[in-house]
C-alpha positions in Angstrom: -129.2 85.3 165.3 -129.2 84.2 161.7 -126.0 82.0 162.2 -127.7 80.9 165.7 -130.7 79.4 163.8 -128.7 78.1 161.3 -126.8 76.0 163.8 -130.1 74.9 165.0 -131.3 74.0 161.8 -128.5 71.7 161.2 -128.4 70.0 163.9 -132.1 68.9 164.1 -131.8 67.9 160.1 -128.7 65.6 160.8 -130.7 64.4 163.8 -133.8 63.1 161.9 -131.7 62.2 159.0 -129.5 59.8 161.6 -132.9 58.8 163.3 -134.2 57.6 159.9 -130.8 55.9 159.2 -131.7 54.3 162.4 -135.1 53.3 161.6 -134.6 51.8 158.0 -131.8 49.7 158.6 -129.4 51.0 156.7 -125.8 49.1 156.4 -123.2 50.0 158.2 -120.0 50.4 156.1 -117.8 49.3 159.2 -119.3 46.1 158.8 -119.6 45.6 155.7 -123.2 45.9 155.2 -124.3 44.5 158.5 -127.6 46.2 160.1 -126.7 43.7 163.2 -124.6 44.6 166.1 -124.4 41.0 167.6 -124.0 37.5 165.7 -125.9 34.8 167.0 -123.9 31.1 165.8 -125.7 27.8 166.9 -123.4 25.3 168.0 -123.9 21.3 169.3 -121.5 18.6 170.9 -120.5 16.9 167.6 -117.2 16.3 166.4 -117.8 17.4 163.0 -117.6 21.1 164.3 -114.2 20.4 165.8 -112.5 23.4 164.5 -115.9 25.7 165.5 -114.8 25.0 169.0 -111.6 25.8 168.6 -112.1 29.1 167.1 -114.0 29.7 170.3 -111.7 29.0 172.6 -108.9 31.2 171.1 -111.5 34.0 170.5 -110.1 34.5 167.1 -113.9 35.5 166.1 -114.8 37.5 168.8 -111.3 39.4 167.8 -112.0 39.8 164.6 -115.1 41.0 164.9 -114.8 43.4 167.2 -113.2 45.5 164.8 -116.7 45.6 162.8 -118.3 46.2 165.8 -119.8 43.0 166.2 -120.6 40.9 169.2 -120.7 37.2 169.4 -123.8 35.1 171.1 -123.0 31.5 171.0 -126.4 29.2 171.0 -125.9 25.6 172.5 -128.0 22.6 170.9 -127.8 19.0 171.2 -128.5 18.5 167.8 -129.5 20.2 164.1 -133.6 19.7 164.8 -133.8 22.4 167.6 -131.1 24.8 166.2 -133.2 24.5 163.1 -136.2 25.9 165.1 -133.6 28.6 166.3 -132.5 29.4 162.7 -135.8 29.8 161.7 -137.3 31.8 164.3 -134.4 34.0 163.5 -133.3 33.6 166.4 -129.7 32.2 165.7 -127.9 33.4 162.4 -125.3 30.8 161.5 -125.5 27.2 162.4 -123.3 24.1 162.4 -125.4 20.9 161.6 -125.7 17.4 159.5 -126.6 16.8 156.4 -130.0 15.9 157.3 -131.1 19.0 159.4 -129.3 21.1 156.3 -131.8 20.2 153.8 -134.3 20.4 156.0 -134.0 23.8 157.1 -132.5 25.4 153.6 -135.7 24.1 151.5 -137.1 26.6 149.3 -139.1 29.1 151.2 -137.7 29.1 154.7 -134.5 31.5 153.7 -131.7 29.5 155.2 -128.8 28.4 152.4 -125.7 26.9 153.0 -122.7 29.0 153.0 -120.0 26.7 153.7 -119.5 22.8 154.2 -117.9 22.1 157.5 -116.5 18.3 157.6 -117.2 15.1 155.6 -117.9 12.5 158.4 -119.0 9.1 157.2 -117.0 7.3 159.9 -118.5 9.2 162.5 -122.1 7.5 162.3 -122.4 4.2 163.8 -125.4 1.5 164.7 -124.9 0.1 168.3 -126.0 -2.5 170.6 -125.3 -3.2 173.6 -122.9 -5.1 174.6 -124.9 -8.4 175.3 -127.0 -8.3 172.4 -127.0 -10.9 169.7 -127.7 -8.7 166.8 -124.4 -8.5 164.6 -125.4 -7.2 161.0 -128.2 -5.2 159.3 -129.8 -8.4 158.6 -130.7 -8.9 162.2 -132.0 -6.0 162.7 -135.3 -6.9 161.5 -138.7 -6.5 163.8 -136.3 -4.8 166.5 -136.3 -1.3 167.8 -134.3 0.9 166.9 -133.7 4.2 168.5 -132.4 7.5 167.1 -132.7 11.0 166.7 -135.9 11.9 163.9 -134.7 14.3 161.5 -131.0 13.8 161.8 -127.9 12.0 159.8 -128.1 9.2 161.9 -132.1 9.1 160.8 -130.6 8.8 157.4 -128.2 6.1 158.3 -130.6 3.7 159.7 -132.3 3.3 156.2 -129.2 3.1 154.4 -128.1 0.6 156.6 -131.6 -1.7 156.8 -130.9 -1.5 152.7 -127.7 -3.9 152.7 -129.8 -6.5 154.0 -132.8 -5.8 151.6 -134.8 -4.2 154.6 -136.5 -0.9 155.0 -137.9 1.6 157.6 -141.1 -0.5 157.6 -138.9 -3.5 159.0 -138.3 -1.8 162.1 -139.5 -0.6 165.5 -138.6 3.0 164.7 -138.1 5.0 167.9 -137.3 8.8 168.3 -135.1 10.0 171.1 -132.7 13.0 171.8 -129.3 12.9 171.7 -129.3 13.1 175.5 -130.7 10.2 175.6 -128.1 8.0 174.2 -126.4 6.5 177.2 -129.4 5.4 179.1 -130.7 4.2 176.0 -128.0 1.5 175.5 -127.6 1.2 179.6 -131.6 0.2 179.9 -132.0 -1.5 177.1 -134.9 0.6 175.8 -134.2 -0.1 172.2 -132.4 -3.2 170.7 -130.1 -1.0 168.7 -129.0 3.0 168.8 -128.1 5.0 165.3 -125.6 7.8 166.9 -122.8 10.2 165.9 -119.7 10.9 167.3 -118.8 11.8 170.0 -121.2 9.9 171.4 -120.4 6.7 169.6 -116.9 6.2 171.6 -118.3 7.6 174.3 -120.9 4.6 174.3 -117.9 2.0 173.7 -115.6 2.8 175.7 -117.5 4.3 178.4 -120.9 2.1 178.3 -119.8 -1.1 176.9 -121.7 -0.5 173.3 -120.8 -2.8 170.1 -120.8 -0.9 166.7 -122.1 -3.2 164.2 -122.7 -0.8 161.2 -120.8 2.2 160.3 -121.2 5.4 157.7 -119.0 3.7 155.5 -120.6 0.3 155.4 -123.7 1.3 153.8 -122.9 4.6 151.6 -123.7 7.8 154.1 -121.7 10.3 153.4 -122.0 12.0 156.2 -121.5 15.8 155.0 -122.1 18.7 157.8 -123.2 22.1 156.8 -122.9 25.6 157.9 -125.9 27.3 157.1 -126.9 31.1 157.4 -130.3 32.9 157.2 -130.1 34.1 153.8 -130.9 37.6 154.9 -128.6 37.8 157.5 -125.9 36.5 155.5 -127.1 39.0 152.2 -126.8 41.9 154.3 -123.5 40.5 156.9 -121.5 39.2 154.2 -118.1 40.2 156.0 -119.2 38.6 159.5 -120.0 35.4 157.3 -116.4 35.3 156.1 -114.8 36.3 159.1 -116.4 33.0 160.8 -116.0 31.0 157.7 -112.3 32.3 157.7 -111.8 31.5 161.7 -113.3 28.0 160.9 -110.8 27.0 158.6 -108.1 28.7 160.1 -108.5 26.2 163.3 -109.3 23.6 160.4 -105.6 23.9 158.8 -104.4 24.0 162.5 -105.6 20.9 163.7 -104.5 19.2 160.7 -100.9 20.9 161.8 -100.9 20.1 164.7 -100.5 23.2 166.2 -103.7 23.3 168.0 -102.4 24.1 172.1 -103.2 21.3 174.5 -105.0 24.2 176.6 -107.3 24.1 173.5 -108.0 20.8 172.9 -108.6 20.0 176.7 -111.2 22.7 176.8 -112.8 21.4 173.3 -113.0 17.8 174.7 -114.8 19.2 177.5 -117.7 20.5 176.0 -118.1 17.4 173.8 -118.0 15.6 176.8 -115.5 13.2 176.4 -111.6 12.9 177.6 -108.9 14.5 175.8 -107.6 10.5 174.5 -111.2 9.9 173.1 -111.0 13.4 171.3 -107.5 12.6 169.5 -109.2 9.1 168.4 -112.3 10.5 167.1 -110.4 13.6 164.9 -109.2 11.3 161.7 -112.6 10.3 161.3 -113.5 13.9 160.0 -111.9 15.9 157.1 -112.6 19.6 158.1 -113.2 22.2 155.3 -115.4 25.3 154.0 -115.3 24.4 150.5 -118.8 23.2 148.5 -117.6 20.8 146.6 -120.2 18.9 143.8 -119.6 16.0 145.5 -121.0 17.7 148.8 -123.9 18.7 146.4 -124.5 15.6 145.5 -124.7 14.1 148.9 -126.9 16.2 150.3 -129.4 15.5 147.5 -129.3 12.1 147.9 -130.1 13.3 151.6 -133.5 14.8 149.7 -134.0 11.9 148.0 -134.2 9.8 151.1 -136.3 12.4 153.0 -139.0 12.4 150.7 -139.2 9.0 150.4 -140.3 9.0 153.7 -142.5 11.2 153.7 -140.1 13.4 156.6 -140.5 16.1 153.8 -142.3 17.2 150.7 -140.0 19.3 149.3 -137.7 17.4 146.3 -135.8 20.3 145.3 -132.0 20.7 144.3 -129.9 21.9 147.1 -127.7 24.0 144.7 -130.2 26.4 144.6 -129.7 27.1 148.5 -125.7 27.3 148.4 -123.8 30.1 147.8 -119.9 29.2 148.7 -119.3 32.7 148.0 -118.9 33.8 151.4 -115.7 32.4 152.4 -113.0 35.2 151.1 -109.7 33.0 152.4 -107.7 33.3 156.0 -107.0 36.7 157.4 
């Protein structure tokens, strides 16, 4: 009897002890202090997230989770604005976006932080017309309209390009579209000129008959893409950060080999919509890493600078204090 109730006793103690275990979110040591069985990562059709794809399509992170006991949900955006939204509704984790949407979303207060810089892209901006058009230079752009997506690099781009001919903002039509919207922009002639990243910019040449007549590197855009991370999620999921982080750069440093499988890159140039000869011509424009550099600091502050002068956001802050490169721990 006595060792009868004793049994009992024991087992409804370890049960309310595991049931509060339960309830208080208390880290699992499998996964290295992750409360989270599933990780949620935003993704968008840019070529700056080359390697992210990748990744994907050899499942090294779904592999190398598993072992934590961690699922994969991958999000699908057109661009950083909306997977913003996602990020902080909490309803994506880790997100892949331009250096506009990055200090957007990490300003102080909303608990996103970069945790790794993905690709330096200046290259991969451009300012088209169509192909008919008689604008040729910054310079001509003034009074016209020019269309492109609010809150993103290319948003950026546009003012830093009006400033080689003296111009600002207030020179232009400014018109807001989605990145959707690119092609029947340029085919219907809804704006005089189109501020767009890649892929979509040799998408539009080749495929639409657009004229680039201002790049990223003509005018001083930098062009650095972020991985960001809710700051809690990352705090408390530190080894699922670096397993991602450590899968990005993996596909990084074999791309740059060249040991990428066609298989892969087919698949890759599928989702960013564009053939597999378009996706080998874009690459070189983008140096893939995970390293925060103080050069990438820099940039995106200037990004903060230009933000607040146009009153997209009140918030002049120094992104160092939402970075923490910490997270990546190497390749496994």
């Amino acid at each position: 009897m006595k060792i009868s109730y004793l049994c009992k006793w024991i087992i409804t103690a370890v049960s309310i002890i595991c049931m509060a275990v339960s309830l208080s979110g208390c880290e699992s040591p499998l996964s290295g202090g992750s409360a989270s069985h599933r990780v949620d990562i935003a993704i968008q059709p840019s070529g700056a997230f080359v390697p992210i794809f990748i990744a994907k399509e050899e499942g090294w992170i779904e592999k190398d989770l598993s072992t934590l006991g961690v699922t994969v949900a991958w999000d699908n955006f057109e661009s950083g604005p909306p997977m913003n939204e996602s990020l902080l509704a909490s309803d994506s984790d880790i997100g892949f976006i331009g250096d506009v949407p990055t200090v957007t979303v990490c300003a102080p207060g909303n608990g996103v932080e970069v945790v790794a810089i993905a690709a330096q892209a200046a290259g991969s901006y451009a300012i088209l017309t169509p192909s008919d058009s008689d604008i040729k230079s910054a310079a001509d752009l003034k009074g016209k309209r020019v269309a492109t997506v609010f809150g993103s690099t290319s948003h950026n781009m546009v003012e830093k390009y009006l400033s080689t001919a003296g111009l600002t903002i207030n020179d232009i039509e400014l018109v807001n579209i989605s990145a959707g919207d690119a092609a029947s922009v340029i085919d219907s002639k809804r704006a005089d000129a189109l501020a767009i990243w890649e892929p979509n910019v040799t998408r539009l040449v080749e495929d639409h008959g657009a004229v680039i007549i201002g790049e990223g590197p003509d005018c001083g855009l930098a062009g650095t893409n972020a991985i960001v991370s809710r700051t809690k999620y990352a705090e408390g999921n530190k080894e699922v950060i670096s397993v991602i982080l450590s899968a990005y750069k993996r596909a990084a440093d074999a791309l740059a080999e060249g040991s990428v499988s066609d298989e892969t890159l087919d698949a890759v140039s599928g989702y960013l919509g564009i053939t597999r000869e378009q996706l080998d011509e874009i690459i070189p424009k983008f140096v893939y890493s995970v390293e925060i550099t103080q050069e990438d600091i820099m940039a995106l502050n200037d990004t903060i600078d230009f933000l607040n002068r146009n009153g997209i956001m009140r918030s002049n802050y120094d992104i160092s204090q939402s970075a923490d490169g910490s997270y990546y721990k190497g390749e496994r």
